[in-house]
C-alpha positions as CSV (number, residue, x, y, z in Angstrom):
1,X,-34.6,-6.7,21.5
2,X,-34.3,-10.2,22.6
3,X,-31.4,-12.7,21.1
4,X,-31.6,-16.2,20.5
5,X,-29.2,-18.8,20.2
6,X,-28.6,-19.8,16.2
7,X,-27.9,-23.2,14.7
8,X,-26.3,-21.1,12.0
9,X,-23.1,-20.1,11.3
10,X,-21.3,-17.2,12.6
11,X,-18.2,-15.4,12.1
12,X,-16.9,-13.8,15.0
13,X,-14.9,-11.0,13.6
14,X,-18.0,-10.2,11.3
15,X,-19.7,-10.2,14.6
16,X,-17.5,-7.6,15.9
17,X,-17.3,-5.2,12.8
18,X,-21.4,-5.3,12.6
19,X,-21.7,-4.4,16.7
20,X,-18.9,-2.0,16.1
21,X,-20.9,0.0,13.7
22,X,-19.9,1.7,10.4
23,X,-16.1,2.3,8.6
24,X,-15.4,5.3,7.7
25,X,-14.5,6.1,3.6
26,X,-13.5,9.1,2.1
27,X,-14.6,12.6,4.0
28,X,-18.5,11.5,4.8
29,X,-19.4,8.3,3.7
30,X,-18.9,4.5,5.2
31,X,-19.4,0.8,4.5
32,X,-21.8,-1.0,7.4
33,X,-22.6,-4.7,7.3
34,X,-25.9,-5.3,8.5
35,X,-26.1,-9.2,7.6
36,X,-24.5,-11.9,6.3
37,X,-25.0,-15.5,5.8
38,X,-22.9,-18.5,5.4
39,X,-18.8,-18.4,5.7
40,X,-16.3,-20.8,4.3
41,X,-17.5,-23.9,5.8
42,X,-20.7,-23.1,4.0
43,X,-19.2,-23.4,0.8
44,X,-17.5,-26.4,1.3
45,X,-21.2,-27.6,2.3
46,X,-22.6,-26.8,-0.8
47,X,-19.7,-28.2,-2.6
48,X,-20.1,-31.9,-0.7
49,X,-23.6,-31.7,-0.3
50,X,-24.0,-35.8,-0.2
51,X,-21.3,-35.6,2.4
52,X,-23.8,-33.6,4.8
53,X,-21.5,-30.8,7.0
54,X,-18.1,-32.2,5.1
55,X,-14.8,-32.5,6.4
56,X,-13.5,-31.2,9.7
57,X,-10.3,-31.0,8.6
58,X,-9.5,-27.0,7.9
59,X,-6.6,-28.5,5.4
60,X,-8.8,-30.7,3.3
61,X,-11.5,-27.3,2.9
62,X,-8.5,-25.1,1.7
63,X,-7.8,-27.3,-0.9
64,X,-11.4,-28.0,-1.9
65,X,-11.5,-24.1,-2.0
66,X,-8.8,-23.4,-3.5
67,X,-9.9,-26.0,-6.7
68,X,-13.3,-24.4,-6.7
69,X,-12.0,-20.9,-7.3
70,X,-9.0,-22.1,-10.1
71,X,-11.4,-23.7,-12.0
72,X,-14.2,-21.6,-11.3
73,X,-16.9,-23.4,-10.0
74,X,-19.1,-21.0,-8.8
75,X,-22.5,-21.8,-7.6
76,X,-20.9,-22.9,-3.7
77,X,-19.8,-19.6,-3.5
78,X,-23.6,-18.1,-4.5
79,X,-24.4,-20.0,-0.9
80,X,-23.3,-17.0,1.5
81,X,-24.4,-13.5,1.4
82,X,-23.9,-10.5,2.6
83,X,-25.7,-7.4,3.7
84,X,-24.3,-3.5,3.3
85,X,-25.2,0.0,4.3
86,X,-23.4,2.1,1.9
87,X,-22.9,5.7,2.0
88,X,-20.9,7.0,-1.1
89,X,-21.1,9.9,-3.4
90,X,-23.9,10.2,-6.1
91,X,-21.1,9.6,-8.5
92,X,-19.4,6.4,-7.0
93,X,-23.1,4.5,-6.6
94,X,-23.9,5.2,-10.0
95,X,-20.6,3.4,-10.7
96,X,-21.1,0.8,-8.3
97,X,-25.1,0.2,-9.5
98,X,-24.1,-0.7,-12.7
99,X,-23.1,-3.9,-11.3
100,X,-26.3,-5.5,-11.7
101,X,-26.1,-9.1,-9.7
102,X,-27.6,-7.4,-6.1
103,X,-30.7,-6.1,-4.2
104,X,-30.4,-2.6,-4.1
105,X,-32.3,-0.1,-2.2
106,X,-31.4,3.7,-2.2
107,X,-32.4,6.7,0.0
108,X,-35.1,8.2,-2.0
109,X,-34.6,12.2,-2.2
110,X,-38.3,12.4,-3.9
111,X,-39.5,11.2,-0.1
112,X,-36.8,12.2,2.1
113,X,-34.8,16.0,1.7
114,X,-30.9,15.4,0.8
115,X,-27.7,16.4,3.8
116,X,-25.7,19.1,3.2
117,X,-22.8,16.4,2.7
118,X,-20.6,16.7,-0.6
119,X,-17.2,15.4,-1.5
120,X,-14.2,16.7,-2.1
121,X,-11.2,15.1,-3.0
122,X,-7.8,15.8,-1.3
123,X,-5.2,18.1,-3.3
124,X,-3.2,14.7,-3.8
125,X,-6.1,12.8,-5.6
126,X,-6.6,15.9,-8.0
127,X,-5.1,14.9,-11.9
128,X,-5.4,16.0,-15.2
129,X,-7.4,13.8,-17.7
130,X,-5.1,10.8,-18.7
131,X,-3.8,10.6,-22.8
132,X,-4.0,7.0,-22.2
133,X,-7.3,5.8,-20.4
134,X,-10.0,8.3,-21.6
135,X,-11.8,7.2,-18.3
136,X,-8.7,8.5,-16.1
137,X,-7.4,10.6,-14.4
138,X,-2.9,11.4,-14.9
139,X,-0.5,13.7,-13.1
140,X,-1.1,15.7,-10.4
141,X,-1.1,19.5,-10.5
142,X,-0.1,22.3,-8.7
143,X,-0.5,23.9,-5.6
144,X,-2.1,27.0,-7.4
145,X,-4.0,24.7,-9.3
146,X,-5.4,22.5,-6.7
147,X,-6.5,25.4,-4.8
148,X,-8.5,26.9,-7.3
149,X,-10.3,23.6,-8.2
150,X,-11.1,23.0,-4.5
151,X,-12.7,26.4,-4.1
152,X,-14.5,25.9,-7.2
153,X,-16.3,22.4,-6.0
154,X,-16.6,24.0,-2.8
155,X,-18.6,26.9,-3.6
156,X,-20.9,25.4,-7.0
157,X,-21.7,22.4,-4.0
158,X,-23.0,24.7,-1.3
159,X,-24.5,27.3,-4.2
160,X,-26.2,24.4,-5.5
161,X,-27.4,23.2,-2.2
162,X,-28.4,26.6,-0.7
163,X,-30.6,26.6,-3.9
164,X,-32.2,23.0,-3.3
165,X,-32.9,24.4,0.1
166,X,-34.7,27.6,-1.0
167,X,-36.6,25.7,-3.7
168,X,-37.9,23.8,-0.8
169,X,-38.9,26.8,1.0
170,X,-36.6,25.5,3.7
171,X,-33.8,27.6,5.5
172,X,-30.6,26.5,6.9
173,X,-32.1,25.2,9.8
174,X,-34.9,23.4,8.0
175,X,-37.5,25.7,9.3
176,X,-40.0,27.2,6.8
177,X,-39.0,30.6,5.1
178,X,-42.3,31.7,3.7
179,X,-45.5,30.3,5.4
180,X,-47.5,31.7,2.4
181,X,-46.4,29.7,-0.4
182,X,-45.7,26.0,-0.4
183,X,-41.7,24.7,-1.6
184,X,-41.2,23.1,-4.4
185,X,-41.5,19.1,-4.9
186,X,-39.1,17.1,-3.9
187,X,-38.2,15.2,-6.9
188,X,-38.1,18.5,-8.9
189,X,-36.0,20.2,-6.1
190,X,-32.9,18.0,-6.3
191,X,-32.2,18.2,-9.8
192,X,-30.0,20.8,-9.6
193,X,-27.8,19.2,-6.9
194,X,-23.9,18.2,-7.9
195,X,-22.8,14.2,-8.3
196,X,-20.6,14.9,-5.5
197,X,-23.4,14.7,-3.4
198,X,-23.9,11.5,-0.5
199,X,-26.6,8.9,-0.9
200,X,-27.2,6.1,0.8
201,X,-28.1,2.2,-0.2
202,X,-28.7,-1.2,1.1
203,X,-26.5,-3.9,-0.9
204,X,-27.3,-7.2,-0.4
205,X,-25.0,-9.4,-2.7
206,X,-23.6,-13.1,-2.9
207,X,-20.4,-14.0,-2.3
208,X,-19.1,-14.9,-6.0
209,X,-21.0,-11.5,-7.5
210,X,-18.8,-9.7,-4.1
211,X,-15.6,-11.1,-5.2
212,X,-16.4,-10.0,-9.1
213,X,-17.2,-6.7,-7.7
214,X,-14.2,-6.1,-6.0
215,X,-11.4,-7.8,-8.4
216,X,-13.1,-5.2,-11.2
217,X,-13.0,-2.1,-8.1
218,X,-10.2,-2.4,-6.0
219,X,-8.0,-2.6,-9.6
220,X,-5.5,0.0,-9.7
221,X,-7.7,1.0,-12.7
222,X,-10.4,1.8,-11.2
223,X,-11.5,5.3,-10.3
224,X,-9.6,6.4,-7.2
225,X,-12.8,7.3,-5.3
226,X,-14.6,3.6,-5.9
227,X,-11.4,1.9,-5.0
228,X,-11.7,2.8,-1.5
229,X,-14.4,1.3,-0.7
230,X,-13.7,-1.8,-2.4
231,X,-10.4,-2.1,-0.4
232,X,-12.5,-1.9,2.9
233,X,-14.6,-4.8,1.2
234,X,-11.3,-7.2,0.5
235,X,-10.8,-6.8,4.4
236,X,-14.5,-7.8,5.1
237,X,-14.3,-10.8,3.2
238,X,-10.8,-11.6,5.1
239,X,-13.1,-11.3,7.7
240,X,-15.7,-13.6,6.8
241,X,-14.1,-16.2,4.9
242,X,-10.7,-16.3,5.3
243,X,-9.7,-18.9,3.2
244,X,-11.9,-18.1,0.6
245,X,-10.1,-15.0,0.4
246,X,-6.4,-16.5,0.3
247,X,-8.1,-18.3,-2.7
248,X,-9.6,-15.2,-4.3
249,X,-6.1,-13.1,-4.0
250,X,-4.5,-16.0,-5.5
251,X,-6.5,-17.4,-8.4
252,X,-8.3,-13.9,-9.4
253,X,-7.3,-10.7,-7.9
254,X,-3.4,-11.1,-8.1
255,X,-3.7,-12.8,-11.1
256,X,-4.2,-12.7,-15.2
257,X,-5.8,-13.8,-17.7
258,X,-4.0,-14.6,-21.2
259,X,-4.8,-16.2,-24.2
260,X,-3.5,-18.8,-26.1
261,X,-1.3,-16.5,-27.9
262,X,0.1,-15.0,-24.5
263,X,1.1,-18.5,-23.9
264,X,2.9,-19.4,-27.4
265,X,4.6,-16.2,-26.6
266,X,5.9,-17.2,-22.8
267,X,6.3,-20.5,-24.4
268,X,9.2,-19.7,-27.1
269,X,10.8,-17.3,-24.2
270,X,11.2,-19.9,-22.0
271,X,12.7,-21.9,-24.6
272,X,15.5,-19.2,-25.0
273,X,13.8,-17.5,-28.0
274,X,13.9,-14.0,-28.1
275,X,10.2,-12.8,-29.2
276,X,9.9,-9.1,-30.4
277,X,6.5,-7.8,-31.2
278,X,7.0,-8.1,-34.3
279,X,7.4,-11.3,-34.6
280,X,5.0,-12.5,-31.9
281,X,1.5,-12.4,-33.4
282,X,0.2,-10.3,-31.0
283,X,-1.1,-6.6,-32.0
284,X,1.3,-3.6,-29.9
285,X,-2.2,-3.6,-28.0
286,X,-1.7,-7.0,-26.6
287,X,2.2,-7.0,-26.9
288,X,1.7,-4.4,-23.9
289,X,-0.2,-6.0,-22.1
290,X,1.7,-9.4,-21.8
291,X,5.0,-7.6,-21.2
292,X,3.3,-5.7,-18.6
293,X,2.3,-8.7,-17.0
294,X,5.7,-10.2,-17.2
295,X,7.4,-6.7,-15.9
296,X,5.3,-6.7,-12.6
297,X,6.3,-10.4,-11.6
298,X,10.1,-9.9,-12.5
């Protein structure tokens, strides 16, 4: 393959993860960017389009930056885009699918015939369902426990896939078991198969739907499994646009959103007033929330 010089811009340690190949997440699967476009001088671009490339001066694009993301200006940010090959369990891409602002492609198991390549979480990441978030998981169990949930993944993922692979009229190996009868469809042959399962997708997404995806997913809220990945995605946008990323830790991932009520609160505590729920206007729903807020920057 021949390589040309680009009048485009490039970001070198972008250019060193995609020549270094794929990062490694959870037990089989892996983030690889393929492509990108654009960095931070791009969106500065974009944002002073009359002024042609803009300003030279790496303070004055901080601060423009830095104002775009507080007051959430968005559309520079839609200038630069980026590229993924995701491998993840069936699972986490149905999680991360539902975030409808990219072009997707999957691996197509009605074409192509499934790995043998399931997931199974480490005896630490193993919790009972949460009382508080019905989408959670809480405390972590036993030895004993954990053992016995292990095996069980274990042996319903290979039972499940021994069966896809005899529905195809495939051993092990992949070779033909019965050269008298013909295996079963592929799109009927994988319905069977666990959501622990890997797939693979293309993700091609830009920049501002990137940073929504990752301030929702790398939230300690988020399912333990999807949080992974989107942690390796905070260090690739470090990566590509450094100082778009000091902005986005400041102004949207580290911080919170409150409503005028939140702020009458904080308002009379400053004042010296000592505010009880009761007295606040804010439901026990939203009193929790704001002194949670106000616990974890104490």
């Amino acid at each position: 393959m021949d390589f040309y010089k680009t009048h485009r811009v490039t970001v070198e340690e972008l250019e060193k993860t995609i020549e270094h190949g794929a990062i490694n997440v959870l037990d089989h699967g892996f983030i690889r960017v393929v492509d990108y476009m654009g960095n931070d001088e791009s969106i500065v671009q974009a944002a002073r389009v009359s002024y042609g490339k803009g300003t030279k001066q790496v303070n004055q694009d901080k601060a423009l930056i830095n104002y775009l993301m507080k007051h959430y200006h968005t559309t520079p940010f839609e200038m630069c885009e980026i590229k993924l090959h995701i491998k993840a369990p069936i699972f986490v891409a149905r999680q991360w699918l539902r975030h409808r602002t990219a072009s997707v492609n999957e691996y197509s198991a009605r074409y192509s015939i499934l790995d043998k390549e399931f997931y199974v979480p480490s005896p630490e990441n193993i919790g009972t369902q949460s009382e508080v978030n019905k989408q959670g998981r809480s405390s972590e169990l036993s030895d004993e426990e954990n053992a016995e949930i292990l095996e069980i993944i274990k042996n319903d993922s290979l039972h499940c896939y021994n069966n896809y692979k005899k529905l195809l009229n495939l051993d092990e190996q992949g070779n033909v078991i019965d050269e008298n009868r013909s295996g079963l469809a592929r799109e009927l042959a994988r319905v069977n198969l666990t959501m622990n399962y890997y797939t693979q997708f293309y993700w091609k997404i830009n920049l501002h739907n990137f940073m929504h995806f990752v301030r929702l997913r790398a939230d300690k809220h988020a399912q333990y499994e999807i949080q992974q990945y989107a942690e390796l995605m905070l260090d690739l946008l470090e990566l590509w646009c450094p100082l778009t990323y000091e902005a986005f830790m400041n102004y949207r991932y580290n911080s919170y959103s409150m409503s005028q009520k939140d702020l009458d609160v904080i308002k009379r505590m400053i004042k010296g007033e000592k505010v009880s729920q009761e007295c606040s206007g804010l439901s026990k729903r939203e009193w929790d929330y704001l002194t949670n807020i106000l616990d974890d920057n104490e």
